[in-house]
C-alpha positions as CSV (number, residue, x, y, z in Angstrom):
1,X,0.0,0.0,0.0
2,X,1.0,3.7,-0.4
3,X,0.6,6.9,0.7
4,X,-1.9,7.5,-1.8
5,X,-4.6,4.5,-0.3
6,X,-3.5,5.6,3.1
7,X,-4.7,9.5,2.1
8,X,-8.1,8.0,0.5
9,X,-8.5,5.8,3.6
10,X,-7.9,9.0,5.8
11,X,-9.8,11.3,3.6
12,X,-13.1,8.7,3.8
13,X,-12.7,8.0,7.9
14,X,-12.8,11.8,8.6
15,X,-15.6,12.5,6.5
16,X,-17.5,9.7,7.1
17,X,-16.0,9.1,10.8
18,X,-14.6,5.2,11.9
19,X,-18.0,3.4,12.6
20,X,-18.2,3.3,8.8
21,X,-15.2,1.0,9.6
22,X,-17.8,-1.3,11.2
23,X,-19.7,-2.3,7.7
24,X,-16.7,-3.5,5.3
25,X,-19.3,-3.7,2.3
26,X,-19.7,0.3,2.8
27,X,-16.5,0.6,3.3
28,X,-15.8,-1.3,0.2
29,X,-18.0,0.5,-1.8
30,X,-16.7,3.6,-0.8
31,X,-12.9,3.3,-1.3
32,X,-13.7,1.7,-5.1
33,X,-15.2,4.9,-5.9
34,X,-12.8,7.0,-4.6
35,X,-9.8,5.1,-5.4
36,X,-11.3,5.1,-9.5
37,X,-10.2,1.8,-10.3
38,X,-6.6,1.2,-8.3
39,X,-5.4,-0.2,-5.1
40,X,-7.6,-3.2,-6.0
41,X,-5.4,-5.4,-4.1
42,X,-4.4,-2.9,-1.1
43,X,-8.9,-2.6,-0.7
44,X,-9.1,-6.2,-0.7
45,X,-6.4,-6.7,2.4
46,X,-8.5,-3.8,4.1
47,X,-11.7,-5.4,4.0
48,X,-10.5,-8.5,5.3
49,X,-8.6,-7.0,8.1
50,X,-12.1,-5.3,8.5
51,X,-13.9,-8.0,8.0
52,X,-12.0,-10.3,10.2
53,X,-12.2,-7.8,13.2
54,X,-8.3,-6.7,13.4
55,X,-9.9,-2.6,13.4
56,X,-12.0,-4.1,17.2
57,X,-8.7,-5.5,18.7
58,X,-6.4,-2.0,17.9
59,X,-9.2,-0.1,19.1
60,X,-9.4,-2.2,22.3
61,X,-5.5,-2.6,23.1
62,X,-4.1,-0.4,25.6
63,X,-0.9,-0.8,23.3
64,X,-1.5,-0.8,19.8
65,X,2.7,-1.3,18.9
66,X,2.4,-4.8,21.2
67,X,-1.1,-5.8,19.3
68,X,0.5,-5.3,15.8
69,X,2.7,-8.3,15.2
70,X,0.6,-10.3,16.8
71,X,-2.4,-9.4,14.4
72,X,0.7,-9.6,11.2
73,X,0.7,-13.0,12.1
74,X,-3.1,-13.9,12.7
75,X,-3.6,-11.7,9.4
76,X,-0.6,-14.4,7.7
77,X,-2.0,-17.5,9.4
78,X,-5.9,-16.7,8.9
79,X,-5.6,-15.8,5.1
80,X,-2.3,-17.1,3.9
81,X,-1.1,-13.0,3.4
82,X,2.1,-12.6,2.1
83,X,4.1,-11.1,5.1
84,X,4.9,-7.1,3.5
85,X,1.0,-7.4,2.8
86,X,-0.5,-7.8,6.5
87,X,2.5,-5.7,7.8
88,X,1.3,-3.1,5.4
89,X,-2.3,-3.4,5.9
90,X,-2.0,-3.7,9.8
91,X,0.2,-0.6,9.6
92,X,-1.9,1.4,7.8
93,X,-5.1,0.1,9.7
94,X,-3.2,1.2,12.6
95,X,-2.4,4.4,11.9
96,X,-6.0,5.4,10.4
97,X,-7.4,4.6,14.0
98,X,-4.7,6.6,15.4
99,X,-5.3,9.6,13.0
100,X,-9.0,9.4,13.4
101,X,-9.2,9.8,17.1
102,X,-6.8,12.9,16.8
103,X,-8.8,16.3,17.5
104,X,-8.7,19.2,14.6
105,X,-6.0,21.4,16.6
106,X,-4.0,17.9,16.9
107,X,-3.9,17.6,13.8
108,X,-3.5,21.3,12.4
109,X,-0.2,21.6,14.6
110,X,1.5,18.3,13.2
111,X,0.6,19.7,9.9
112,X,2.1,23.1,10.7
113,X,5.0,21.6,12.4
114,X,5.9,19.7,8.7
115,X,5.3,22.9,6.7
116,X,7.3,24.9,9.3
117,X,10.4,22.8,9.1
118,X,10.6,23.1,5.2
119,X,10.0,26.9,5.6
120,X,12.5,27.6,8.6
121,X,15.4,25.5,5.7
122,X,14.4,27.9,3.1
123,X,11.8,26.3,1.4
124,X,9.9,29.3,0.0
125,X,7.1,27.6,-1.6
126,X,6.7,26.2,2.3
127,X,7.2,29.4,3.7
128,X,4.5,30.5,1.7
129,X,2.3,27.6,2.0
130,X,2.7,27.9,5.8
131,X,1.6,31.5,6.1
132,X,-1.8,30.8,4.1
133,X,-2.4,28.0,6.4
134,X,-1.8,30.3,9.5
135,X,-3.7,32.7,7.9
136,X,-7.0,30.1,7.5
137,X,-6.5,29.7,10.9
138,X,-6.8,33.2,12.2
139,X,-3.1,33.5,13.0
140,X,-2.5,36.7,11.1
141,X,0.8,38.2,12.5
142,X,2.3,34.4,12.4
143,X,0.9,34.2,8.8
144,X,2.4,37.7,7.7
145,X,5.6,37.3,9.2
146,X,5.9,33.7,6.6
147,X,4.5,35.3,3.7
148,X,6.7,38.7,3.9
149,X,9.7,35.9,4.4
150,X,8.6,33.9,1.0
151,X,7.7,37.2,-0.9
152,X,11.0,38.4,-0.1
153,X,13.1,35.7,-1.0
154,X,11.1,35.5,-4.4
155,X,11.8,38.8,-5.0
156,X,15.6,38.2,-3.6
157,X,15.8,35.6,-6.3
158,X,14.2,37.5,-9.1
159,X,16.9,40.9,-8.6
160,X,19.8,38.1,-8.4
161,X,18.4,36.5,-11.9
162,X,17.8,40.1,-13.8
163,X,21.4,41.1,-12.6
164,X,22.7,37.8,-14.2
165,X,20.7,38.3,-17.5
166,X,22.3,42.0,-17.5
167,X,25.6,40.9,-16.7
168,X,25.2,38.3,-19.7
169,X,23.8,40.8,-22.0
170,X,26.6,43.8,-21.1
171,X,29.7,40.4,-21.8
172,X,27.8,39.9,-25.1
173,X,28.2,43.6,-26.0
174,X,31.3,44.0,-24.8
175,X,32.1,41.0,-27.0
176,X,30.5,42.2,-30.0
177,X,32.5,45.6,-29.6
């Protein structure tokens, strides 16, 4: 599985919350329609980890990292499941239930903390990025300090460029003289 099933899987459970986790055939349903037509294999591991209960025993486990393996190897045992394949599945199973029981603020401040560490590198289209999130989110002063940062080194990079293309067009002349 990849990040790409993992982000439909996430996108579905927060729209539709995890008891649609309890009705596989929903669930089924749903991620062939939004998946158009791939991650046929990685939808049928998820429905049988669903289907066989694995979502009930991570949700019940007062340590989910203990209650993994053991579920890789029920998952191997149960439905003959190649061993990347349950660890996969389990893993992203896993970290669904995790993300879903995550509040909103939980989750805006891991996602600032990503952008923030790209931005605070350089990373002006993350500086950027990170100053229109803060500013969604009512952070204003935050959010201006990051976008006067990314507009300036755009425009740092933009002087630095035109004084090359001069300095390439004054050698040419000079050349031609």
């Amino acid at each position: 599985m990849n990040t790409s099933f993992q982000a439909i899987l996430t996108k579905i459970t927060s729209e539709r919350g995890l008891t649609l986790l309890d009705n596989p055939m929903k669930c089924n349903g749903l991620l062939q329609d939004y998946a158009s037509g791939e991650f046929k294999r990685e939808i049928r591991l998820f429905i049988q980890a669903l289907e066989a209960g694995y979502h009930y025993e991570l949700l019940a486990s007062e340590d989910p990292e203990i209650t993994k393996p053991v579920l890789i190897t029920k998952f191997q045992d149960e439905y003959g499941t190649a061993k990347d394949a349950a660890e996969e599945t389990i893993r992203v199973l896993a970290l669904i239930l995790k993300e879903a029981g995550k509040t909103d603020e939980e989750k805006l401040a891991e996602e600032i903390a990503a952008i923030e560490k790209m931005a605070e590198q350089g990373d002006v289209q993350a500086q950027y990025d990170l100053g229109v999130l803060l500013g969604k989110h009512n952070r204003f002063k935050e959010a201006f300090n990051w976008l006067e940062m990314a507009a300036r080194e755009r425009a740092s990079f933009y002087i630095s460029e035109q004084n090359a293309k001069k300095d390439e067009d004054s050698s040419a002349s000079d050349k031609a003289s």
